[in-house]
C-alpha positions as CSV (number, residue, x, y, z in Angstrom):
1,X,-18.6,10.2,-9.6
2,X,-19.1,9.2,-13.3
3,X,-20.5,5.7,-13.3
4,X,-17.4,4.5,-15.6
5,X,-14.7,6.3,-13.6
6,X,-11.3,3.9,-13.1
7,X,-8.6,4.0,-10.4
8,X,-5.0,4.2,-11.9
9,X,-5.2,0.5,-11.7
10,X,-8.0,-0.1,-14.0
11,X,-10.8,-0.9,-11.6
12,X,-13.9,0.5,-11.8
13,X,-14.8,2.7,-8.7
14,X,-18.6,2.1,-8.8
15,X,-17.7,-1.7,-8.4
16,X,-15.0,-1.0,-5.8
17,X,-17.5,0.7,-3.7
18,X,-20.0,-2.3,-3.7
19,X,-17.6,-4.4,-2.8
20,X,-16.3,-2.2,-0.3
21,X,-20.2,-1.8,1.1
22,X,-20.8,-5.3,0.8
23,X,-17.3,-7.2,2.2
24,X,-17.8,-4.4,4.7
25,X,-21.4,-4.8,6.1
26,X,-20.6,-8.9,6.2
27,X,-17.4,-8.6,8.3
28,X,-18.9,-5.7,10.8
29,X,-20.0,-8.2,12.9
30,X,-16.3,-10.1,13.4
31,X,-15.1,-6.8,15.1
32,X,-18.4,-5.5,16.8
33,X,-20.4,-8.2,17.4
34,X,-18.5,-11.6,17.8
35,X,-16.0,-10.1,19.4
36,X,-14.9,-5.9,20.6
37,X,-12.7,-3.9,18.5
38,X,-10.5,-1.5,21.0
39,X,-9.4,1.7,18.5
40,X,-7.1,4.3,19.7
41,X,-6.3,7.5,17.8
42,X,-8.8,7.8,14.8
43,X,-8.4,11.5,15.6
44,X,-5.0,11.3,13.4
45,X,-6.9,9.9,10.9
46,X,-9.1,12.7,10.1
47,X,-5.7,15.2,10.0
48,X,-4.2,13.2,6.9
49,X,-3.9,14.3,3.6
50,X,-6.0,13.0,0.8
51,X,-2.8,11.0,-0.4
52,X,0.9,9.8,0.0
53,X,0.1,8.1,3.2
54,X,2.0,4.8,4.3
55,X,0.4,3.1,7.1
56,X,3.0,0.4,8.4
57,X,1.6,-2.1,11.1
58,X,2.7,-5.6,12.8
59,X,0.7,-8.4,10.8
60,X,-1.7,-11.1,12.3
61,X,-4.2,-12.5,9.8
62,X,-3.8,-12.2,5.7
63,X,-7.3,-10.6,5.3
64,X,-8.9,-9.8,8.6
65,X,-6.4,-6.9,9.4
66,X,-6.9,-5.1,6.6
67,X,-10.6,-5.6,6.3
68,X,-10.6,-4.0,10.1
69,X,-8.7,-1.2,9.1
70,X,-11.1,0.1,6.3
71,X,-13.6,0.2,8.9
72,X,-11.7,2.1,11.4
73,X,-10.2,4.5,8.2
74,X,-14.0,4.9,7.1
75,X,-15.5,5.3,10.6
76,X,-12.5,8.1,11.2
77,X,-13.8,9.8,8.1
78,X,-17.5,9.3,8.4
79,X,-17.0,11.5,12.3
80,X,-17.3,8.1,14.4
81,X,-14.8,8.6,17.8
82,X,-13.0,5.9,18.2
83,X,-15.9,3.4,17.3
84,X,-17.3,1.5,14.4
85,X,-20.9,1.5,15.3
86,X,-23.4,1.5,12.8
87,X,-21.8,0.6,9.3
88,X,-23.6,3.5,7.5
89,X,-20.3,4.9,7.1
90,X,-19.6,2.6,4.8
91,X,-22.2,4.3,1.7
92,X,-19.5,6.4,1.1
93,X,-16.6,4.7,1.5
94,X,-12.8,6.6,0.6
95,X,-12.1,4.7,-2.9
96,X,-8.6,5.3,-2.3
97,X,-7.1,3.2,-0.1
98,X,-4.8,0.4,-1.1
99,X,-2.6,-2.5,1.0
100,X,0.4,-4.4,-0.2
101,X,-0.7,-8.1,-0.4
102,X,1.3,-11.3,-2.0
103,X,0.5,-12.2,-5.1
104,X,-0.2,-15.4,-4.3
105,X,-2.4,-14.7,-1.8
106,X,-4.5,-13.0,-3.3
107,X,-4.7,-15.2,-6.5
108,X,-5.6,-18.0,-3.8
109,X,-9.2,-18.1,-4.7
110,X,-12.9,-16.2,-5.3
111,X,-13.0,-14.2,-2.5
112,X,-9.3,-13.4,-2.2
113,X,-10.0,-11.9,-6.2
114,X,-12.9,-9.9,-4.9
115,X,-11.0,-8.3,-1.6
116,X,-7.6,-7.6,-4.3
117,X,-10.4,-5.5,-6.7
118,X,-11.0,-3.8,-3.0
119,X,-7.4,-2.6,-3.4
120,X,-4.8,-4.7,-3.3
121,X,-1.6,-4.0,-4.5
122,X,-0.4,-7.7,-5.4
123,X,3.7,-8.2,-5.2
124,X,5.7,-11.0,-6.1
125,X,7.4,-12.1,-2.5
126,X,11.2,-12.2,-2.9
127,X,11.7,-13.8,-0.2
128,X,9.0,-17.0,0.2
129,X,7.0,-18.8,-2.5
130,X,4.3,-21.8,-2.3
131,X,5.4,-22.3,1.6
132,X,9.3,-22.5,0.1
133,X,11.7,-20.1,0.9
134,X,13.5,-18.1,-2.7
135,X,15.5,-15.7,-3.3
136,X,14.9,-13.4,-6.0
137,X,15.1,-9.7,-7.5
138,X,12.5,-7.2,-6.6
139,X,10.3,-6.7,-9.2
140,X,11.0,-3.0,-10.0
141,X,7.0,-2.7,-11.6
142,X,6.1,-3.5,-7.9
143,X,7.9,-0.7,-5.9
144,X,6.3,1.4,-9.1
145,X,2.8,0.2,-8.5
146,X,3.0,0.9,-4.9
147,X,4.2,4.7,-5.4
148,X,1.2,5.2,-8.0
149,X,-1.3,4.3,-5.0
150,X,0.4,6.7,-2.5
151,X,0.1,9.1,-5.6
152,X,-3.8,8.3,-5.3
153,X,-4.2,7.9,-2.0
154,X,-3.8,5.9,0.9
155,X,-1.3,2.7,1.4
156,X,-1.2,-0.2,4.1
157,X,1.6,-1.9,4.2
158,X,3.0,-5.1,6.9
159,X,6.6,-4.5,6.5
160,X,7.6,-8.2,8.4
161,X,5.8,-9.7,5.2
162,X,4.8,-12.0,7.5
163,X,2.1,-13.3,10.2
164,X,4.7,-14.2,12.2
165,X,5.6,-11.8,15.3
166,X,8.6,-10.3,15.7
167,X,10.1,-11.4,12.2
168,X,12.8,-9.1,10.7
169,X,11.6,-5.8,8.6
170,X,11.8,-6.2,5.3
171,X,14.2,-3.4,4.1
172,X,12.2,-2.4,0.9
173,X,9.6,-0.8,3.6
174,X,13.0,2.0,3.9
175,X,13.4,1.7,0.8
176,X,9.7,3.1,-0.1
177,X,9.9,5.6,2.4
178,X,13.3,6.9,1.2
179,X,11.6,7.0,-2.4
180,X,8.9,8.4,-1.9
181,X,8.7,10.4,0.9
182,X,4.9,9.8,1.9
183,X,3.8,10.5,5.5
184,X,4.4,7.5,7.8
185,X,1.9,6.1,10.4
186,X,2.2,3.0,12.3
187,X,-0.4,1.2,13.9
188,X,-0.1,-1.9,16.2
189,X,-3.1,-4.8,16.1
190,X,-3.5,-7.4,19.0
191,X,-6.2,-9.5,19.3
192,X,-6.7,-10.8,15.5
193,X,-4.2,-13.8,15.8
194,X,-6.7,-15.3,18.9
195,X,-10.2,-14.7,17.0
196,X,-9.6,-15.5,13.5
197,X,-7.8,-18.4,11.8
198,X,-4.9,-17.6,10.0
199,X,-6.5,-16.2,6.7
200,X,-8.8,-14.0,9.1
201,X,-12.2,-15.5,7.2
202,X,-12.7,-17.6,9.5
203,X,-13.9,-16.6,13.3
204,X,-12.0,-18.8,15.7
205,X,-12.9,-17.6,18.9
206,X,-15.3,-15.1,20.0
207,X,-15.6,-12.9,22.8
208,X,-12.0,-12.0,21.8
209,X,-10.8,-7.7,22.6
210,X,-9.5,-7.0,19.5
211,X,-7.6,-3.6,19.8
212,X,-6.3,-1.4,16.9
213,X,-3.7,1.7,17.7
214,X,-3.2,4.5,15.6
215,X,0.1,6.5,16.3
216,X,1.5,9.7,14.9
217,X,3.2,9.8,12.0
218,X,6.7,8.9,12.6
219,X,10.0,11.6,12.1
220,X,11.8,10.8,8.9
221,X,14.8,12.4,7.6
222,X,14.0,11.1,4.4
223,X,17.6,12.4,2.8
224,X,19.9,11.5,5.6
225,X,18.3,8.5,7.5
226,X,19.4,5.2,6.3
227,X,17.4,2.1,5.6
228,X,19.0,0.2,8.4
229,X,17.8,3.6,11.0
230,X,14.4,3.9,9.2
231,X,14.0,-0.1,9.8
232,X,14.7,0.5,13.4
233,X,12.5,3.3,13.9
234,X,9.6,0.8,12.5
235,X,10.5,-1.7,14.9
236,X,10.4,0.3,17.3
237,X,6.5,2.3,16.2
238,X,5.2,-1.5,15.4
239,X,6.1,-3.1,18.6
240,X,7.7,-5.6,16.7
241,X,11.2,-5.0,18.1
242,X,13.5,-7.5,20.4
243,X,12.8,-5.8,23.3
244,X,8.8,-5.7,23.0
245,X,9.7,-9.7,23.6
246,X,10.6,-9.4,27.5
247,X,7.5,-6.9,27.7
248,X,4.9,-9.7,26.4
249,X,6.5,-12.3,27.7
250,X,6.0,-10.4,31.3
251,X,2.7,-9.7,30.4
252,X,1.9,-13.7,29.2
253,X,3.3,-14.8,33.0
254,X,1.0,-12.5,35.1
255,X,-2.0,-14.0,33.0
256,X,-1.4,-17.0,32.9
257,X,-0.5,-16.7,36.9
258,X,-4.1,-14.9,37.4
259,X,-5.6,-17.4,35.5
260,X,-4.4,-20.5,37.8
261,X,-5.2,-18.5,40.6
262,X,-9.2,-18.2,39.3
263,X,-8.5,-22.2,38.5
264,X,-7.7,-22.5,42.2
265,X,-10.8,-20.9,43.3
């Protein structure tokens, strides 16, 4: 790798890959350490292409989702089975891998700055701003900037734009796929809302499973499917749809019920 070598963004690779090593060794401990990381199907990982690969997933922290995922993407590549033990895999980290972030967000402050030269593709929200709600266009140059990373490589993207569970997909998700046809793979987080604060810098509470699935990529009839069916499908592969609801709420009850029983004991 030439020493001055640039992504299509402008950043320099060598520098991404320090950061990358870095960000990486100092956070290894939040998901194997501090508290478990679960992962399920880094298999699929290693049968991807190089690029034009959308990963969609339900949302639960601004950073510490993402950072989790460049381990288990890494990890995958480096050989590791399902595990992210020992961070060596991070030396050689894949330099092209890039997640869809707010703006704002990621202009929030130092370390924000230094995870967006990681890879961030920052987009102007059109639907919240400053903790308002707006209503504006979509910036065109953003939809462009996010179909020159799946031209490079690899894209994470949270399609509910949110933290929030169970929030509405965000229809420019379709649109994306529609667009650009890249393969789509959804994985589904748990675990990150209880252990971190809400930026994910933070550790909140420890001895927390944290568990990361990775499905196969989804069916998409790119040409005939529309927006509103793509949407669904999404729902459906992030467990982020209605019906998921009744299934965690169950699941909440028989918890909470066991733990009152130990209580009673």
């Amino acid at each position: 790798m030439s020493l001055f070598k640039k992504n299509p963004f402008g950043h320099y690779l060598i520098l991404k890959k320090w950061i990358i090593r870095i960000m990486g060794g100092l956070s290894h401990r939040r998901f194997r350490g501090f508290n478990e990381l679960k992962i399920e199907g880094s298999e699929i990982l290693r049968n991807l292409p190089d690029k034009n690969v959308l990963f969609i997933s339900n949302h639960q922290t601004y950073f510490a989702d993402v950072v989790a995922m460049f381990h288990v993407f890494n990890a995958a590549l480096s050989g590791r089975g399902d595990s992210i033990k020992n961070v060596g895999y991070l030396w050689n980290p894949k330099l092209n891998i890039y997640y869809v972030a707010a703006k704002e967000t990621m202009k929030s402050g130092f370390l924000p700055k230094l995870l967006a030269y990681a890879g961030s593709i920052s987009i102007e929200r059109t639907w919240r701003s400053q903790g308002k709600d707006v209503n504006r266009q979509v910036k065109m140059s953003d939809i462009s900037n996010i179909g020159v990373a799946l031209d490079d490589g690899w894209v994470i993207t949270f399609p509910q734009g949110t933290t929030t569970p169970f929030k509405p997909i965000r229809k420019g998700t379709a649109h994306i796929i529609k667009r650009y046809k890249p393969i789509v793979v959804p994985i589904v987080i748990d675990g990150f809302r209880r252990s971190f604060d809400k930026k994910g810098l933070r550790v909140k509470k420890k001895n927390i499973l944290q568990s990361m699935e990775i499905k196969q990529p989804l069916h998409v009839d790119y040409d005939n499917e529309t927006t509103e069916q793509i949407v669904e499908k999404i729902e459906y592969a992030i467990e982020q749809h209605p019906s998921f609801l009744k299934v965690i709420s169950k699941k909440e009850l028989l918890e909470n019920e066991a733990l009152n029983e130990k209580r009673k004991w």
